[in-house]
C-alpha positions as CSV (number, residue, x, y, z in Angstrom):
1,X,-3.7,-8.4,0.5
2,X,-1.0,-7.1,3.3
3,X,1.0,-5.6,-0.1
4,X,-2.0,-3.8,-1.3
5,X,-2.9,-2.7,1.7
6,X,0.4,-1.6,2.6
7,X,1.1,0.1,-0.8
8,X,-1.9,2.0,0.2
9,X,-1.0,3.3,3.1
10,X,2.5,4.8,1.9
11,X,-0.3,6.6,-0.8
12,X,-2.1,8.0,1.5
13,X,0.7,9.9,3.3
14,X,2.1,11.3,0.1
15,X,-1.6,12.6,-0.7
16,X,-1.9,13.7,3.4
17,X,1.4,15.5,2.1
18,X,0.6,17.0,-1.3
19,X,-3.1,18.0,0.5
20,X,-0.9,19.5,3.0
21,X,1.2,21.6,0.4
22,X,-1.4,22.4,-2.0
23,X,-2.9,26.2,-1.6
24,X,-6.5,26.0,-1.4
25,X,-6.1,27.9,-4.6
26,X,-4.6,25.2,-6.5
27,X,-7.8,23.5,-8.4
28,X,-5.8,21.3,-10.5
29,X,-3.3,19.5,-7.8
30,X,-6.5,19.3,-5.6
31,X,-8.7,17.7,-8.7
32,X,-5.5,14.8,-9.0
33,X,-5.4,14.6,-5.3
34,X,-9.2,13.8,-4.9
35,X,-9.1,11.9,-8.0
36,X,-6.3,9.2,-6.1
37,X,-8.1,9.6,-2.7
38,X,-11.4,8.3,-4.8
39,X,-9.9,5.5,-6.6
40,X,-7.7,4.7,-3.4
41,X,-10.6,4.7,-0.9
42,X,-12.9,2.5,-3.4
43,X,-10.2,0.2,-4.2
44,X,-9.5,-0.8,0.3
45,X,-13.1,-0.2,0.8
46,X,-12.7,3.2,3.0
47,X,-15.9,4.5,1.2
48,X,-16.3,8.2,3.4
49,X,-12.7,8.5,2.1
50,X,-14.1,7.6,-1.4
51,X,-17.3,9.9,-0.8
52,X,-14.8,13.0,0.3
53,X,-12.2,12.9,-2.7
54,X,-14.8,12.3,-5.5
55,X,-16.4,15.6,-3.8
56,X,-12.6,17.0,-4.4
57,X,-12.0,15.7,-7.6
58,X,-15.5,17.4,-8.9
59,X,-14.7,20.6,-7.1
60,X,-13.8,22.7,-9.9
61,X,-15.1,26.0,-9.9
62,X,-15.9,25.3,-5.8
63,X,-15.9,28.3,-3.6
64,X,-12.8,28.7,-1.6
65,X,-14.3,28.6,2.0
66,X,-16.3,25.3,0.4
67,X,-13.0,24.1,-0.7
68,X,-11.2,24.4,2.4
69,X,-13.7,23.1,4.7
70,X,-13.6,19.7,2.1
71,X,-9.9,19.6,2.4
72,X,-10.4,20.5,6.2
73,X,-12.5,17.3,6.4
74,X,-10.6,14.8,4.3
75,X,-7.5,15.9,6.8
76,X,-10.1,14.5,9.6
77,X,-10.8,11.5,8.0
78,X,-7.3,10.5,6.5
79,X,-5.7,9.8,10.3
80,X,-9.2,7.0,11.0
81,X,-8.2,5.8,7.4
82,X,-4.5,5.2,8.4
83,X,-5.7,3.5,11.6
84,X,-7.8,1.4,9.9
85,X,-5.0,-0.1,7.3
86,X,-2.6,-0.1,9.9
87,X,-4.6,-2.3,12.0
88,X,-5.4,-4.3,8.8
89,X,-1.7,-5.6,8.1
């Protein structure tokens, strides 16, 4: 369990990353991004994390200032997430 857990946690700071590069603008990088946060936060049981990148991953078409409050709020969540693992090793 301390691999997968660990494994997730290096995941989660290349998506922190990619979120972090990605314009608001970009609709595809931001539909793969919530699309790994999903499967990521469903696979460790971090279900708000889940809840927050299926809302990403179904975006499309989302108004911009929608968008960036989402990716505003996954940003929030992501450092509670990291916490959590950490703590779980």
């Amino acid at each position: 369990m301390k691999h997968v857990i660990s494994t997730g946690l290096e995941e989660l700071n290349k998506l922190e990353e990619r979120i972090l590069q990605a314009g608001m603008e970009e609709e595809r990088e931001l539909f793969h991004i919530g699309h790994k946060l999903y499967g990521l936060g469903i696979t460790i049981g971090l279900t708000r994390l889940a809840e927050l990148g299926q809302q990403l991953e179904k975006g499309a078409g989302m108004q911009a200032p929608e968008r960036e409050r989402l990716v505003k709020e996954i940003l929030r969540e992501l450092p509670y997430c990291k916490k959590l693992m950490q703590n779980s090793i």
